[in-house]
C-alpha positions as CSV (number, residue, x, y, z in Angstrom):
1,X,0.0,0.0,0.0
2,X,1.3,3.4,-0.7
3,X,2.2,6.2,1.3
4,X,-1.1,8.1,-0.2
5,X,-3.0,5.7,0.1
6,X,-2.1,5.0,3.6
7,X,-2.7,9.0,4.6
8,X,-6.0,8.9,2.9
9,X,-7.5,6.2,4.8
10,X,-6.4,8.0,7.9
11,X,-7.9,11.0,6.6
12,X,-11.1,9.1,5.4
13,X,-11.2,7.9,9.2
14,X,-10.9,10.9,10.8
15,X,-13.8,12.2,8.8
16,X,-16.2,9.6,9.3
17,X,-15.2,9.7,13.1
18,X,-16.1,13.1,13.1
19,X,-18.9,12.9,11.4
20,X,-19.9,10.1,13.6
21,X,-19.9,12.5,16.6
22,X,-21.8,15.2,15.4
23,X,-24.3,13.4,12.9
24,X,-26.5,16.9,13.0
25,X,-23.8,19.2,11.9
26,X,-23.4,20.5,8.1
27,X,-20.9,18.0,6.8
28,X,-21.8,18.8,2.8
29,X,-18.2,19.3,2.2
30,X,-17.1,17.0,4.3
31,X,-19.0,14.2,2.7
32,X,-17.7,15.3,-0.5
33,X,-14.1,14.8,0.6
34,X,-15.1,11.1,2.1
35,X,-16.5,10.6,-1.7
36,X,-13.3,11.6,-3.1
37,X,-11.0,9.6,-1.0
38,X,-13.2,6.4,-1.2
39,X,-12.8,6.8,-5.1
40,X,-8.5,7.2,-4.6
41,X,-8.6,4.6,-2.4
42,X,-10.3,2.0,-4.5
43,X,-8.9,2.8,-7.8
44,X,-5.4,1.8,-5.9
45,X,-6.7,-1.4,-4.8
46,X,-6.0,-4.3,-6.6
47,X,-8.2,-6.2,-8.8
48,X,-9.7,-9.2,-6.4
49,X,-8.9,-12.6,-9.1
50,X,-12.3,-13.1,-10.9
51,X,-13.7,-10.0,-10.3
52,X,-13.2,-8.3,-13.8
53,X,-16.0,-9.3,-15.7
């Protein structure tokens, strides 16, 4: 796993921990940011065998 990948999953944590705690706060931009990271994250994953179609 890369370094990025590594700080984005931290970061991706943090948010949703935060988020977590405060569930009524405005998190528009927040939950923007977990979109983007989830989307880095999983186009560095590798392809599970059998999974391409």
């Amino acid at each position: 796993m890369s370094d990025h990948v590594v700080q984005w999953n931290k970061e991706l944590r943090l948010l949703l921990d935060q988020m977590q705690a405060r569930p009524s706060a405005d998190w528009t931009a927040e939950r923007e940011r977990v979109r983007v990271l989830t989307g880095l994250i999983a186009a560095r994953q590798p392809v599970a065998a059998g999974a391409q179609g």
